[in-house]
N, C-alpha and C positions, 0 to 999 in steps of 0.2 A: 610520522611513521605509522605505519597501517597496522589497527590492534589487531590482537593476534586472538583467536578463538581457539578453546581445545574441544575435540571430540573424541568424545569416549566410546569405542566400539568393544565390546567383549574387555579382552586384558590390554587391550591396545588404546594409547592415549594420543592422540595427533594433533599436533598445532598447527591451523591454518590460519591463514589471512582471504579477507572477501574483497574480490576485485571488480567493481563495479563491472554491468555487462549491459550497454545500453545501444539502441539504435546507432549513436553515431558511432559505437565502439564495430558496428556492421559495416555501416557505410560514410560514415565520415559527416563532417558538418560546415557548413555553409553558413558565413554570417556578412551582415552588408552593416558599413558605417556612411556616417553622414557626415562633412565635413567642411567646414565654415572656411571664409577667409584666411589662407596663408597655411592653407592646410590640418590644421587642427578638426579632431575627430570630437561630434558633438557627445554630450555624455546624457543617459535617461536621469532625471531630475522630481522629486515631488513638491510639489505645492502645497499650500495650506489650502481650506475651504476657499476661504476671500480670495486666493491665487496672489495676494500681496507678497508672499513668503516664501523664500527658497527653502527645503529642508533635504540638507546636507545627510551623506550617507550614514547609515547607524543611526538615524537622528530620531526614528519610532522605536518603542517598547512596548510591552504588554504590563499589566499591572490587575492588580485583582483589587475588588473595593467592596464594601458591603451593600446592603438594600437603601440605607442612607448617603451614597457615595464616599464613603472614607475607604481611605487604603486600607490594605489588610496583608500585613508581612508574609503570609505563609497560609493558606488553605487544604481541608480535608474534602477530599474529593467520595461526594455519594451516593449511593443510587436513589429510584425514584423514593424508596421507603425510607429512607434516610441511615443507609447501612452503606458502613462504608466497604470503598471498593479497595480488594486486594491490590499490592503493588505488584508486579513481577520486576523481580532483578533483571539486571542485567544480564544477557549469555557470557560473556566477558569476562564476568565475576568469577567462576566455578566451570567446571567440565561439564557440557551437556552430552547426555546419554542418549546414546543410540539406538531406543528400544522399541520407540513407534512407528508402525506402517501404517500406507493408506492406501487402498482400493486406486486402480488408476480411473474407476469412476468416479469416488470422490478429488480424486485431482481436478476432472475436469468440471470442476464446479465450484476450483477457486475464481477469485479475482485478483488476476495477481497484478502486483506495484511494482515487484521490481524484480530483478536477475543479478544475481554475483557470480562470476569465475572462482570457482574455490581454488587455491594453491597452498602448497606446503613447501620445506626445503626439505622435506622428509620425501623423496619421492617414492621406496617402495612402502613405508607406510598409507602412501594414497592411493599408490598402484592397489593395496588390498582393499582397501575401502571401498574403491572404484569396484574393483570384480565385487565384490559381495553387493555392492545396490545393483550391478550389470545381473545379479541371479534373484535378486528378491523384482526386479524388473522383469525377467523369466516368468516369474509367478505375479505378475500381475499388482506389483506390489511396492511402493515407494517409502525409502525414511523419511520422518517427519518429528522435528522440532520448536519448541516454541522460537519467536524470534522476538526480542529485544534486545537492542542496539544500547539503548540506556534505560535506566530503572521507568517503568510503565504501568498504566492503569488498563491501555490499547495491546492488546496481543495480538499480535498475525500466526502466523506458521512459517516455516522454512522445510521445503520439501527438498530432498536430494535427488537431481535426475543426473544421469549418468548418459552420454553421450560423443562419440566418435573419441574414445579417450578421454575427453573432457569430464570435471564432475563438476556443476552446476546448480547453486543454492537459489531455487525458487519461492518467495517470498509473497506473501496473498492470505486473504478472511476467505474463510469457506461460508459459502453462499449457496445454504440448500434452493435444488431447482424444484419450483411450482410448478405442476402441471395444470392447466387452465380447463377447466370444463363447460363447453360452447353454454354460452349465455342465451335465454328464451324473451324473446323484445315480445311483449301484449301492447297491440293496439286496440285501441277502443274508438268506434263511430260515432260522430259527433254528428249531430241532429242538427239540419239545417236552419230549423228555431234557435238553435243554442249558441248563432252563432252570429256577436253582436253587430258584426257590418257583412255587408257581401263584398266580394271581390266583383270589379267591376271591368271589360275590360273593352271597352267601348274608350275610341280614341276622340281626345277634345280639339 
């Protein structure tokens, strides 16, 4: 069952669910199998280093261990100064509020991962939602939420674009643009003394 997210606009509280929104959800998907003797579809498989060993699905973990290789049951995640980093909760946990906009220049300066289809069974609660980002889009202007899925050290955004009826949870790190300024290449002549062979170009 798909969790259920609440957003909190002004006095209005709306529980949606995020509908994954991806190319094949566009145009569909195409997959090709391989299939052995008597019909049977072969399956992808990994090996160990040696390749002696089949390892069965689920069959790798992650595991954290110290500078001496011992495990280590549970880890505090730091920065470079050795300060630790905030979690963020979950959105899931609590109602997120609907109080940050963003420039639709700084939109186009995320990099975005992924797309949701927001939906509700609340439909004119969404219908309002929808017209209010349809006018803060008027002014040039998009909601914008933290996004965490599960409790996180990694924070994206969740922007809200509003489109042909549709409302759309756009997910991405804003990634300020550099502007490059043309680089000055110095050459320097190099004295024909200084220079330990000659090029030669006389054929033997």
């Amino acid at each position: 069952m798909p969790r259920v997210l609440t957003l909190r606009y002004k006095e209005m509280e709306l529980p949606v669910t995020l509908e994954v929104f991806s190319r094949e959800t566009l145009y569909g998907k195409q997959s090709v199998e391989k299939r052995g003797e008597g019909g049977k579809a072969y399956q992808n498989a990994l090996l160990t280093k040696d390749g002696a060993h089949i390892l069965p699905s689920k069959a790798l973990s992650s595991q954290y261990v110290d500078p001496m290789g011992n495990y280590v049951a549970s880890t505090l995640l730091v920065d470079a100064e050795g300060k630790a980093i905030p979690v963020i909760r979950s959105m899931f946990k609590e109602p997120v509020n609907l109080a940050q906009t963003i420039s639709l220049e700084d939109y186009l300066s995320y990099q975005i991962e992924r797309t949701y289809l927001i939906n509700s069974e609340q439909a004119e609660e969404l219908l309002r939602l929808y017209t209010a980002c349809e006018k803060f889009l008027e002014q040039k202007r998009l909601f914008r939420f933290p996004y965490a899925y599960y409790d996180t050290t990694n924070q994206s955004d969740v922007i809200l674009v509003p489109k042909e009826g549709l409302l759309f949870g756009v997910v991405g790190e804003f990634a300020e643009l550099l502007l490059l300024k043309p680089t000055q290449v110095l050459y320097s002549d190099i004295e024909e003394e200084e220079l330990e062979e000659e090029i030669s170009f006389e054929i033997w």
